[in-house]
C-alpha positions in Angstrom: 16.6 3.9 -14.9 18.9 1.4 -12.9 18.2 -0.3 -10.2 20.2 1.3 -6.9 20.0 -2.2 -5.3 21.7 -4.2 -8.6 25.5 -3.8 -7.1 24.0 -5.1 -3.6 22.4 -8.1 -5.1 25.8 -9.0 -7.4 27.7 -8.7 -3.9 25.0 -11.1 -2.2 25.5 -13.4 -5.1 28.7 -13.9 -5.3 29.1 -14.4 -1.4 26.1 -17.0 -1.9 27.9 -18.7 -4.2 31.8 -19.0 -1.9 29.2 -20.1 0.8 27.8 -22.5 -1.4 31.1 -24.4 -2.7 32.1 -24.2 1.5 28.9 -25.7 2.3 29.2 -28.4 -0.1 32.8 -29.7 0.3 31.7 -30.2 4.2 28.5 -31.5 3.9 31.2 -34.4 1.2 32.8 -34.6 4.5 30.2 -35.1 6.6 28.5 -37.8 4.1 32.1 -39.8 4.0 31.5 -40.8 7.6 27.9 -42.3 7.9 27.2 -41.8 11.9 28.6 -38.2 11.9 25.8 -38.1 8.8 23.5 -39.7 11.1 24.0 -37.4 13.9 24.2 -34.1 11.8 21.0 -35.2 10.4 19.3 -35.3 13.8 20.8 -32.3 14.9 19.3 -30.7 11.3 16.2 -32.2 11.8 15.3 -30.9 15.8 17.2 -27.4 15.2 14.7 -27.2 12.3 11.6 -28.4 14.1 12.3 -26.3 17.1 12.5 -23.1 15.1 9.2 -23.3 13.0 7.5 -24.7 16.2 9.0 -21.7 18.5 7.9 -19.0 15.2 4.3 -20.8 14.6 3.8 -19.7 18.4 4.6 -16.9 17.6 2.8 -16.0 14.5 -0.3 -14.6 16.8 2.0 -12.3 18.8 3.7 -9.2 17.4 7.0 -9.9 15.6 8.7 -11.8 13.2 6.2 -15.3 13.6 6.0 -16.0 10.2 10.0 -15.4 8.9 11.0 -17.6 11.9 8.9 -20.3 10.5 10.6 -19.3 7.0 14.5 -19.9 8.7 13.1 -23.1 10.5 11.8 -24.3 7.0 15.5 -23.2 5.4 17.0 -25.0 8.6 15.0 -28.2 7.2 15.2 -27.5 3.7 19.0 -28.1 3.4 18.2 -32.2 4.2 14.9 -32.8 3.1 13.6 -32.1 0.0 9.4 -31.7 0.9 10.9 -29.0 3.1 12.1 -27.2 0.2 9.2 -27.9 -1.8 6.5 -26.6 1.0 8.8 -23.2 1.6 8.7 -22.9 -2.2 4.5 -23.0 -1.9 4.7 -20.8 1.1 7.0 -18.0 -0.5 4.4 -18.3 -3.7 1.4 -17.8 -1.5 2.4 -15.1 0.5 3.9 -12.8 -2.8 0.5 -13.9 -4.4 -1.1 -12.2 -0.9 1.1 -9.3 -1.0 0.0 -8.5 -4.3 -3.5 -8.4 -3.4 -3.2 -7.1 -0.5 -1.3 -3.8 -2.3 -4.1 -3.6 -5.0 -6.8 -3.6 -2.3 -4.9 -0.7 -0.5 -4.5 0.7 -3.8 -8.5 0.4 -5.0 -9.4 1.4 -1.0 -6.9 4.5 -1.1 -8.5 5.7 -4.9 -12.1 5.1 -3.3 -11.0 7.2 -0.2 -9.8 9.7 -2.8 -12.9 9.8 -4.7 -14.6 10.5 -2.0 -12.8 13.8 -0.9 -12.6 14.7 -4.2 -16.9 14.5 -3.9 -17.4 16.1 -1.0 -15.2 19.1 -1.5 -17.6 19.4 -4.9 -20.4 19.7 -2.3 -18.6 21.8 0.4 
């Protein structure tokens, strides 16, 4: 069986990767002039802390709380490294909750099953 999504994620890839080689021949730019690396630094750095501030208020409300804070980390993660290495953690956590989450839905839905199943014995 192949997967329908395969040609999507090629595409993606090599998009990610022309936006890669762009991204790196300005950020060589920017670095050659050390204020405009100072100031594109800063600008990184509030864009960044405004965004996972704005989605952490967010989080308790209904919407996307949590992928804003995601982007804001992504905003900071292209300067600083710890940001990278905390949306690393945070993308392992929450795939390690997902999956738990799906086999307790899983167990609850069989148990919910079993259950008909025994009462229509009864009925």
């Amino acid at each position: 069986m192949t997967d329908p999504y395969a040609d999507d994620a090629e595409r993606a890839h090599r998009l990610s990767r022309r936006f890669g080689r762009f991204m790196e021949r300005w950020r060589a730019a920017i670095r050659r002039r050390p204020w405009l690396n100072t100031v594109y630094k800063v600008i990184i750095t509030v864009l960044g802390a405004a965004v996972v501030v704005i989605g952490l208020i967010l989080v308790p409300l209904p919407g996307p709380g949590w992928l804003i804070v995601f982007i804001g980390l992504t905003i900071l993660g292209t300067e600083y490294h710890w940001a990278r290495r905390l949306l690393g953690w945070l993308r392992r956590v929450l795939a390690r909750f997902w999956e738990r989450w799906n086999l307790w839905r899983a167990a609850r839905r069989e148990r919910r099953e079993q259950r008909e199943r025994g009462s229509e014995s009864f009925g």
